[in-house]
C-alpha positions as CSV (number, residue, x, y, z in Angstrom):
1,X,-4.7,12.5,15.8
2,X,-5.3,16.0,14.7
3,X,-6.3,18.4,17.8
4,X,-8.4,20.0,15.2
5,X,-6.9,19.8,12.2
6,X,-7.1,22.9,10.6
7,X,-10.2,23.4,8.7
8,X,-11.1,21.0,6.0
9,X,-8.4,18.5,7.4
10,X,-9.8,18.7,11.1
11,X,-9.6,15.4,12.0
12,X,-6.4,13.7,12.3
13,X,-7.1,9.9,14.1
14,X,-9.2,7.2,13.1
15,X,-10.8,3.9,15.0
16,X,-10.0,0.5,14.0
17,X,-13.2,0.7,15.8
18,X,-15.3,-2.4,14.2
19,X,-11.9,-3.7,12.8
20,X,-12.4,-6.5,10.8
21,X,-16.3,-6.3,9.8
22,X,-15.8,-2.3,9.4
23,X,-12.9,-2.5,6.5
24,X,-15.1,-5.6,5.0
25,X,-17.9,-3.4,4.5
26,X,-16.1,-0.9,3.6
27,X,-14.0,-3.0,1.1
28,X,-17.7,-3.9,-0.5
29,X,-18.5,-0.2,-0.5
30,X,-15.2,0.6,-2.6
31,X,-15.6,-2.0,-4.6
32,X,-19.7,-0.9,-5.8
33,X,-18.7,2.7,-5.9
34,X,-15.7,1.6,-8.2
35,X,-18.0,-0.6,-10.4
36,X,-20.9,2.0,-10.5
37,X,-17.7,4.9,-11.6
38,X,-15.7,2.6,-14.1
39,X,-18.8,1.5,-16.2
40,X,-22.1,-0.1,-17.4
41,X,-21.8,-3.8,-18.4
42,X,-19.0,-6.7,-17.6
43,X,-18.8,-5.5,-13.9
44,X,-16.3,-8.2,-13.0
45,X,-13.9,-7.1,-15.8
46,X,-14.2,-3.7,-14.6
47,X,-13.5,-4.5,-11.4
48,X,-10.3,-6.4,-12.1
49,X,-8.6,-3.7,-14.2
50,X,-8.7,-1.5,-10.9
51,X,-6.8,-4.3,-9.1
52,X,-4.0,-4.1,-11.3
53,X,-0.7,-3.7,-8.9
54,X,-0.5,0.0,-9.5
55,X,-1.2,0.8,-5.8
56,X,0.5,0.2,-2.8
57,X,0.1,0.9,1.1
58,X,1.5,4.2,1.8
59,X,2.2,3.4,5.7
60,X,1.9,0.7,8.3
61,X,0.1,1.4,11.4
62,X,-3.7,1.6,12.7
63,X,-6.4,3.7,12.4
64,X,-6.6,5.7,15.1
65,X,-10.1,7.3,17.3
66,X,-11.7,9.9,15.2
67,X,-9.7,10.5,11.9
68,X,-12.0,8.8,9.2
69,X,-12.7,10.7,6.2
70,X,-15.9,12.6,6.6
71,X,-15.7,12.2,10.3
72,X,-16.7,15.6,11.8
73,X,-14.4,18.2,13.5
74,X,-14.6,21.8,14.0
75,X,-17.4,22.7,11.8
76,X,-15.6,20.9,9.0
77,X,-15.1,17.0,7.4
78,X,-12.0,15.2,7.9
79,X,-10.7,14.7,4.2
80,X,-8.5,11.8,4.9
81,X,-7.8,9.0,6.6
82,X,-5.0,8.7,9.7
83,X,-2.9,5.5,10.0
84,X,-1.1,6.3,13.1
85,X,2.7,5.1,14.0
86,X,5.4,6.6,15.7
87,X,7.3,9.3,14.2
88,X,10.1,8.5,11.3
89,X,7.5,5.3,10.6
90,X,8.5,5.3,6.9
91,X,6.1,6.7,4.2
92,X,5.3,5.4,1.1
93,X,4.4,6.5,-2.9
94,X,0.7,4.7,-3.2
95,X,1.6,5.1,-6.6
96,X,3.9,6.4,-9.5
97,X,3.5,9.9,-10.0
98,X,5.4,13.2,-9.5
99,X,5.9,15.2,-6.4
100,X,4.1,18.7,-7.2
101,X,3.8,20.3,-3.9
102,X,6.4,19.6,-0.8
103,X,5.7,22.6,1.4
104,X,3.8,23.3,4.8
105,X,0.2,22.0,4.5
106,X,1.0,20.7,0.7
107,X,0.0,23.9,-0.4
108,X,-3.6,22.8,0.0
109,X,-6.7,25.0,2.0
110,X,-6.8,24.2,5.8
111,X,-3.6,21.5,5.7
112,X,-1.0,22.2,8.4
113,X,2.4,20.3,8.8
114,X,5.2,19.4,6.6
115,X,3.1,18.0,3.6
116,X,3.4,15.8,0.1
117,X,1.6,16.0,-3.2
118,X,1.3,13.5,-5.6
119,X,0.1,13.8,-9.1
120,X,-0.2,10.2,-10.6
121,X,-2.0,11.5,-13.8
122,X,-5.4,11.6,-14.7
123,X,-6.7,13.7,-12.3
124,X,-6.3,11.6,-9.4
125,X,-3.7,12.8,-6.5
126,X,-2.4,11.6,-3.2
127,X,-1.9,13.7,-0.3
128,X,0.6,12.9,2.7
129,X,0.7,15.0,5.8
130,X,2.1,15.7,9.3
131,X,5.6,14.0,8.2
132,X,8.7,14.4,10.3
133,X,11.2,14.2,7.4
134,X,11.3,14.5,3.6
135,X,12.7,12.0,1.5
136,X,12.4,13.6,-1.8
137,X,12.0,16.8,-3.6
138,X,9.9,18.9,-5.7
139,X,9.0,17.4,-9.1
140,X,10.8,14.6,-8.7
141,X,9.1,11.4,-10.3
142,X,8.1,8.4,-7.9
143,X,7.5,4.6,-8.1
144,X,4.7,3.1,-6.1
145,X,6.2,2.2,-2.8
146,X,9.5,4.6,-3.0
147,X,9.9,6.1,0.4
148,X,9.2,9.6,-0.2
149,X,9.1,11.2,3.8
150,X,8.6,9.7,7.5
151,X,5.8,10.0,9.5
152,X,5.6,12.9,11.9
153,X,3.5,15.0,14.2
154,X,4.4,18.3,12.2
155,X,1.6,20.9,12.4
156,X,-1.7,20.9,14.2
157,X,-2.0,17.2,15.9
158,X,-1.9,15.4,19.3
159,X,0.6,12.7,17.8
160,X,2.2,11.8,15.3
161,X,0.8,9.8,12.1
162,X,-0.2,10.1,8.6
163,X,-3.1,11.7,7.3
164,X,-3.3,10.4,3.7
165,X,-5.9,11.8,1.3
166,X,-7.3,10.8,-2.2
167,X,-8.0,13.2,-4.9
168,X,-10.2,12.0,-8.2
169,X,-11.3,14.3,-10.2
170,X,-8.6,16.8,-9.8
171,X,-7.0,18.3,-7.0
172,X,-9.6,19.2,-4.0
173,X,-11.7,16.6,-4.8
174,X,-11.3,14.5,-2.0
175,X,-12.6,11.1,-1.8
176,X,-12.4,8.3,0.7
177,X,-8.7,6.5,0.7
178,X,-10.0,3.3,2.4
179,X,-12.7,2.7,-0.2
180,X,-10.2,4.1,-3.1
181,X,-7.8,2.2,-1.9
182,X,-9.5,-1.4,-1.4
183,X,-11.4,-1.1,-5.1
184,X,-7.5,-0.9,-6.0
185,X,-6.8,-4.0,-4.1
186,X,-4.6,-2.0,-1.2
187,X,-5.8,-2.5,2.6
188,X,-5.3,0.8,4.4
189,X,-5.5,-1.0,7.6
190,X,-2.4,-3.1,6.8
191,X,-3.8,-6.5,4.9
192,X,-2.8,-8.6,2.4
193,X,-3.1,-7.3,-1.3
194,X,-5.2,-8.4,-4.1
195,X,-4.2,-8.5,-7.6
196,X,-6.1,-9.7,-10.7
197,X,-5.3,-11.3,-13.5
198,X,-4.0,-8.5,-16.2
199,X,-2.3,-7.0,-13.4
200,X,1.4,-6.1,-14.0
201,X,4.5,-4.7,-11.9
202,X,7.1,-5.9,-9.2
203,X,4.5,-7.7,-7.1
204,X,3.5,-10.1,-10.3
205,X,7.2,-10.9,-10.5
206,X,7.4,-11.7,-6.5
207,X,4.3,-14.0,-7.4
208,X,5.8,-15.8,-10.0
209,X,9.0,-16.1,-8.3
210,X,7.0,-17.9,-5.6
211,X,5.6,-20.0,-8.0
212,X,8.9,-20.8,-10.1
213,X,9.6,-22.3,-6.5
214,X,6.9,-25.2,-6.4
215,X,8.1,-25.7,-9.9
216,X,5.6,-24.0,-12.3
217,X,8.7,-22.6,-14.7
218,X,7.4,-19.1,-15.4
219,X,8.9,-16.5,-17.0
220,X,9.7,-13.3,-14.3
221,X,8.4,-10.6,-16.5
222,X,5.6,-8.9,-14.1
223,X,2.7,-9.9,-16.2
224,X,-0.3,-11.5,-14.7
225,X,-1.2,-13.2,-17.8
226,X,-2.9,-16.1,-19.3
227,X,0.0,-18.4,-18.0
228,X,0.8,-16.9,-14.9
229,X,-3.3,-17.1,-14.4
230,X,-3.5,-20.5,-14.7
231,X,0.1,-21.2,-12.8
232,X,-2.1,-19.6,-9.8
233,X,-4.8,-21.5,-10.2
234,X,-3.1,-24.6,-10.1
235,X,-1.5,-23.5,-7.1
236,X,-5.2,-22.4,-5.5
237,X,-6.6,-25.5,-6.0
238,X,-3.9,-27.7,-4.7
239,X,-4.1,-25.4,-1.6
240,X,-7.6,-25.8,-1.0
241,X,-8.5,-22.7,-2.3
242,X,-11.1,-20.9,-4.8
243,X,-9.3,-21.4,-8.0
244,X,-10.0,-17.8,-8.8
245,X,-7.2,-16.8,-9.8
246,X,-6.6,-13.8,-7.9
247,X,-4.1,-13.6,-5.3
248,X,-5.1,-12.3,-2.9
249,X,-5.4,-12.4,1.2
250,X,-6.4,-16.0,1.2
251,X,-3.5,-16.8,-1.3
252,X,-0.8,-14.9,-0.1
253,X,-0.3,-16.3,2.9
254,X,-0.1,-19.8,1.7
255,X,2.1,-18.5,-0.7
256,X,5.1,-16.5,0.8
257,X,7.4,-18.9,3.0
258,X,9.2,-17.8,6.1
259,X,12.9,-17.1,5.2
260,X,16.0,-16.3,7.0
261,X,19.8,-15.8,6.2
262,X,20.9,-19.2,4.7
263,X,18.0,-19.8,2.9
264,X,18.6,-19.9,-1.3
265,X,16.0,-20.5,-4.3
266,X,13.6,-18.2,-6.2
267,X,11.5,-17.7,-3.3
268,X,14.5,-16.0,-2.0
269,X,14.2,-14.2,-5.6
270,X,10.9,-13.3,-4.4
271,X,11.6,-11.5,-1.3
272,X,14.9,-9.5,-2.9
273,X,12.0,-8.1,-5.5
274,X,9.5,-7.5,-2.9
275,X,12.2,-5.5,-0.7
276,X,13.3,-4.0,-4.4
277,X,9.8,-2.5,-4.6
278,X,10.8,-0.3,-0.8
279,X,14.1,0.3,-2.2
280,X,16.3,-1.8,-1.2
281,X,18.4,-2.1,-4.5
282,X,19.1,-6.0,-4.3
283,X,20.9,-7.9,-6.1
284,X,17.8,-10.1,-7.3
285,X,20.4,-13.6,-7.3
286,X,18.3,-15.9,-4.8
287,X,21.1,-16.0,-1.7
288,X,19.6,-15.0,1.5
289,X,22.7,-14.0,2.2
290,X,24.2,-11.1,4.6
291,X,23.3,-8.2,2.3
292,X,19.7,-9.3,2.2
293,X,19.6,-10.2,5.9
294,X,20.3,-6.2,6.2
295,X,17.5,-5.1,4.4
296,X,15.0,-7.3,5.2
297,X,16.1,-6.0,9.2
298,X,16.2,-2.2,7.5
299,X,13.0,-2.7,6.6
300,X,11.5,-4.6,9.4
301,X,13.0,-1.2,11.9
302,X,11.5,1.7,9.4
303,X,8.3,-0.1,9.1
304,X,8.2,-0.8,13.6
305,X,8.2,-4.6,13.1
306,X,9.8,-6.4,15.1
307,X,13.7,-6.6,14.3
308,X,14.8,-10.3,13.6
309,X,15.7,-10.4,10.0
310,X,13.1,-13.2,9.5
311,X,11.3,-12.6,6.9
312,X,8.1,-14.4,7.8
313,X,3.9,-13.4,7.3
314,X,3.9,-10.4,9.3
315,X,6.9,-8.7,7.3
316,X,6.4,-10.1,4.1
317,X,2.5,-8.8,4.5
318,X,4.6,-5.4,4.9
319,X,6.5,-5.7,1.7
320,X,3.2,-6.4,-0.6
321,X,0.7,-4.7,0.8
């Protein structure tokens, strides 16, 4: 939503335009460019490594008119991608890493507003502009999914959202977040996640809480492994589904159950670790209980769901992605 968005970050506002079909190309795009980057040889391997749980949606919201990366504005290419919301919308780490710039534009050529940057190691950084609020400070260490600011309209825009930018390569080499992102299982647009096998993190132990719940007896250590692999793949072909053994947006949803104060099991464990991931500091003990109820509404307000404390596909599509 950027009027002009100051030189190389002149467009702030993208289209869901095409929607669906657009982010499935685009999905395939990532996914090629990732293969063709990581490797010659086992292509599928490669691209399961990159779908490992390390990456999470930064922000819910859409893409708004005009703010794709590359899209033109001003003489100059947009070098991120907007996801538009309204201002105090929370804002998310996409991944671990440590905060190396907090200042006006993130110290970086053309920026304007109160921006964020992330180095996650390896030359690859993440850039989060135009936000309203800071939520952490300078060379602090992040966990993927730690609120670190909330949306804003800060600087040179028309309204407020985030423009989120992906550096690989080192810092100024810009790349496109949607295809970045969906080669690393994340949906900019607000989907359902995909992890592989070999994946690890909070969202393996939310999966195998979910499956401890129909019964398959794993151990909650957030690793995909061997037996959590197959555990899914039972489940996927007792659902009708590809037993591929990724979990991902046709899984999920047939998955996750809708839950509500009262409610008490390990899917219950489930949700505490998915809400654990935003922050919420659970006690992971399976009782849906008044505590919970409070941060699964917390979460529902700073993410502009709708406020009702059930914790159903919308909101638990929130938490994961």
């Amino acid at each position: 939503m950027c009027a002009s968005c100051d030189g190389v970050d002149r467009t702030d506002q993208e289209s869901r335009g095409d929607g669906l079909s657009r982010r499935a190309l685009l999905m395939g795009t990532g996914l090629g460019i990732g293969l063709g980057v990581l490797g010659l040889g086992l292509p599928v391997a490669r691209a399961a490594t990159a779908r490992n749980g390390a990456w999470c949606n930064p922000a819910l919201g859409y893409f708004p008119n005009g703010g794709h990366f590359g899209a033109p504005r001003g003489g100059a290419s947009h070098a991120g991608q907007d996801v538009t919301n309204s201002t105090g919308t929370a804002v998310y780490a996409a991944a671990a890493g440590t905060v190396i710039r907090r200042q006006w534009g993130g110290g970086l050529a053309g920026r304007t507003g109160n921006g964020i940057v992330i180095s996650h190691g390896g030359n690859l950084y993440t850039y989060y502009g135009h936000l309203n609020a800071y939520r952490v400070s300078l060379n602090q260490k992040v966990s993927a999914g730690q609120r670190i600011g909330d949306m804003g309209a800060t600087g040179n825009v028309t309204g407020p959202h985030l423009h989120f930018e992906t550096h690989a390569g080192g810092l100024g080499a810009v790349v496109d977040p949607v295809t970045f992102m969906s080669a690393r299982g994340v949906d900019l647009g607000g989907g359902w996640p995909s992890l592989d096998p070999g994946a690890s993190g909070q969202r393996v132990r939310v999966i195998q809480h979910l499956l401890n719940q129909r019964g398959h007896g794993l151990v909650v250590d957030g690793s995909f492994g061997s037996v959590t692999t197959s555990a899914v793949k039972r489940f996927q072909s007792a659902s009708g589904l590809v037993s591929d053994g990724q979990v991902g947006p046709k899984t999920w949803p047939k998955l996750v159950y809708s839950l509500q104060q009262g409610a008490n099991g390990h899917h219950v464990r489930g949700l505490q670790t998915a809400l654990n991931k935003r922050g919420a500091g659970l006690v992971v003990d399976g009782d849906f209980g008044s505590v919970t109820n409070t941060a699964v509404r917390n979460f529902q307000s700073v993410n502009r769901l709708v406020v009702d404390g059930l914790a159903g596909a919308i909101t638990w599509r929130a938490l994961v992605g």
